[in-house]
MDAnalysis code that builds the backbone (N, CA, C; Angstrom):
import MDAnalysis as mda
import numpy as np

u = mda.Universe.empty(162, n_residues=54, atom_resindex=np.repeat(np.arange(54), 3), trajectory=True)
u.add_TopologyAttr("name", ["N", "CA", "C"] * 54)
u.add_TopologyAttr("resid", np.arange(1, 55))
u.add_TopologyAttr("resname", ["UNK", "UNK", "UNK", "UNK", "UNK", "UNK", "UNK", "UNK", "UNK", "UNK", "UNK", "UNK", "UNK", "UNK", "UNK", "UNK", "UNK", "UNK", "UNK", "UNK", "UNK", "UNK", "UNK", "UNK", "UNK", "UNK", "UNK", "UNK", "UNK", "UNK", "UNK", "UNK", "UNK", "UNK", "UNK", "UNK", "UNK", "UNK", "UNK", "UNK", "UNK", "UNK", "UNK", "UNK", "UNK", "UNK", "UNK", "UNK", "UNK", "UNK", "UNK", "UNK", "UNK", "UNK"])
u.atoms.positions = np.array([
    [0.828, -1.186, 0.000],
    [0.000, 0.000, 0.000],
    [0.872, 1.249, 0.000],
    [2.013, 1.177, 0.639],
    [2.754, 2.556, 0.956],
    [3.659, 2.434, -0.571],
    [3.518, 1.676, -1.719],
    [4.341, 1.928, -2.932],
    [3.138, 2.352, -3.527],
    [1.773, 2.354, -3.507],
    [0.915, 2.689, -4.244],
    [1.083, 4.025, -4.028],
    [1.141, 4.411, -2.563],
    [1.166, 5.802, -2.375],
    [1.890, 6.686, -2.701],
    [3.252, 6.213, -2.948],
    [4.647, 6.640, -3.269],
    [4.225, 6.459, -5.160],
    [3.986, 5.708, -5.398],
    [3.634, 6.034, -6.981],
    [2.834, 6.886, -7.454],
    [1.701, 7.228, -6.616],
    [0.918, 8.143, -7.127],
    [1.336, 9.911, -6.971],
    [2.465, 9.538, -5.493],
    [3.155, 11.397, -5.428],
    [4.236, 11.210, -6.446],
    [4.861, 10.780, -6.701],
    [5.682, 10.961, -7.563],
    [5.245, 10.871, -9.346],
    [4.512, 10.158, -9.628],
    [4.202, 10.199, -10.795],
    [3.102, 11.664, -11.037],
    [3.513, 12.488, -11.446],
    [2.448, 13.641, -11.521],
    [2.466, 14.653, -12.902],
    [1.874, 15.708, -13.182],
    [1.929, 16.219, -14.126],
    [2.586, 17.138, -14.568],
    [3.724, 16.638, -14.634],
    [4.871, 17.985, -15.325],
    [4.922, 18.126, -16.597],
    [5.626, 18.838, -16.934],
    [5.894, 19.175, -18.395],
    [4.697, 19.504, -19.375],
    [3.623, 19.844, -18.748],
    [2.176, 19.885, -19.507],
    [1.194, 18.347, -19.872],
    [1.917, 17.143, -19.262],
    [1.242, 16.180, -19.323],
    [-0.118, 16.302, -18.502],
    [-1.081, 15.216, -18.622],
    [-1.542, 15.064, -17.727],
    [-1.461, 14.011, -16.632],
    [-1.974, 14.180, -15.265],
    [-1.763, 13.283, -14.169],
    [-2.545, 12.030, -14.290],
    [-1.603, 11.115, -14.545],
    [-2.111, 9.434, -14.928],
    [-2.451, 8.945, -14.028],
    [-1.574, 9.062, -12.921],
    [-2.033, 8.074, -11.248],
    [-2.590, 9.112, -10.526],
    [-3.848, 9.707, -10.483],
    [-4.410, 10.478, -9.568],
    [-4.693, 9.726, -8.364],
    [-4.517, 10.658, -7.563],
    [-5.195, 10.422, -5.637],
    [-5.685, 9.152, -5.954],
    [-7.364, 9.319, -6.257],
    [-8.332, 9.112, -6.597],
    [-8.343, 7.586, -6.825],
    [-6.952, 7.389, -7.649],
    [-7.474, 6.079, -8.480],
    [-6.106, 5.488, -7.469],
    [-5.100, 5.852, -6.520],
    [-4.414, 5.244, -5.320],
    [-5.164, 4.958, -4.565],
    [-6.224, 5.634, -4.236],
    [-6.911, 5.209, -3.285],
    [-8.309, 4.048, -3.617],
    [-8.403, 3.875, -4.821],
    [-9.126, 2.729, -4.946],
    [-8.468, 1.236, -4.721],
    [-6.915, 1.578, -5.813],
    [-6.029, 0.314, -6.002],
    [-6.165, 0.147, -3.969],
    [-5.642, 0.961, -3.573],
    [-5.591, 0.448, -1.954],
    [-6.668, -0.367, -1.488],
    [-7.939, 0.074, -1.716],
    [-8.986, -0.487, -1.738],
    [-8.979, -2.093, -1.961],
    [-8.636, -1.849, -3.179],
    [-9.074, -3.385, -4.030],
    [-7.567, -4.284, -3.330],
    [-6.491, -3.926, -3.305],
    [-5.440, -4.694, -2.433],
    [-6.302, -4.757, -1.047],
    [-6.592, -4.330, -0.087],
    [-7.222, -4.566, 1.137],
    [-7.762, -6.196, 1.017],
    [-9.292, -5.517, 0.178],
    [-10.101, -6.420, -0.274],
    [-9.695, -8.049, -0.518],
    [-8.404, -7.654, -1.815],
    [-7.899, -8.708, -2.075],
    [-7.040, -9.765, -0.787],
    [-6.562, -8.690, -0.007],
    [-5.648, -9.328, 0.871],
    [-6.734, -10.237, 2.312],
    [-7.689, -9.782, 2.121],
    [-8.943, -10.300, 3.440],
    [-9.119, -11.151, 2.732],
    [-9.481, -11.543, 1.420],
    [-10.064, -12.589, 1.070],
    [-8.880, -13.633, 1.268],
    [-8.020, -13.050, 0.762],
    [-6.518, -14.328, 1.008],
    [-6.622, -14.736, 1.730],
    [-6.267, -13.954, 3.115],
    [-6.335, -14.558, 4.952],
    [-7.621, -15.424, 5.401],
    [-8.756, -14.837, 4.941],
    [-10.140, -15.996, 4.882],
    [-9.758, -16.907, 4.845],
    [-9.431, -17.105, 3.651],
    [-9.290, -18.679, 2.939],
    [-8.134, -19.379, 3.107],
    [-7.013, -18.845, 4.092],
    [-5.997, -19.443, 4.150],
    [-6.328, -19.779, 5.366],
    [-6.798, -19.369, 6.275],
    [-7.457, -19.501, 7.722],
    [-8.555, -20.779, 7.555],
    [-9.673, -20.882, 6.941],
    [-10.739, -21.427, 6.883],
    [-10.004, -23.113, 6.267],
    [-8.736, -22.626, 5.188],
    [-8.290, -23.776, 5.252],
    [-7.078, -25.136, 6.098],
    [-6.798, -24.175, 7.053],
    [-5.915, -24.442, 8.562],
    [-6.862, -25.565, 9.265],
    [-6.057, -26.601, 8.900],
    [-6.666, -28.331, 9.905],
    [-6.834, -28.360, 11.437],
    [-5.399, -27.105, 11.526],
    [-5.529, -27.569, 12.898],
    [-6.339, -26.529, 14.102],
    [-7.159, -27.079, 15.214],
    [-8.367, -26.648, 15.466],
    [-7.608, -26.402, 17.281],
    [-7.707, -25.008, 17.538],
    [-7.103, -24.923, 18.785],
    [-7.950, -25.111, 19.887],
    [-9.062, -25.600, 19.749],
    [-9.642, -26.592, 20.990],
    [-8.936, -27.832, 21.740],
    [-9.175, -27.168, 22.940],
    [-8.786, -28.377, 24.127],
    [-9.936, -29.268, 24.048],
])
């Protein structure tokens, strides 16, 4: 998440370009990595045999 963030300040609009990685669209990718990363841990959890009941 903190290279998404670092890509989006640094990539910006100089030279009369326009700004490709806006805020806007860092803060979705963060989003959708979150997202992506909960679903990982779910399913890596849900698939763990071993059951810490005594």
């Amino acid at each position: 998440m903190i290279a998404v963030l670092i890509a989006s300040m640094v990539v910006g609009s100089e030279d009369g370009h326009r700004d490709y990685f806006r805020a806007d669209m860092a803060w979705l990718y963060i989003v959708i990595l979150t997202f992506g990363y909960m679903i990982s841990r779910g399913l890596a959890k849900s698939g763990s045999r071993d059951h810490y009941d005594s």
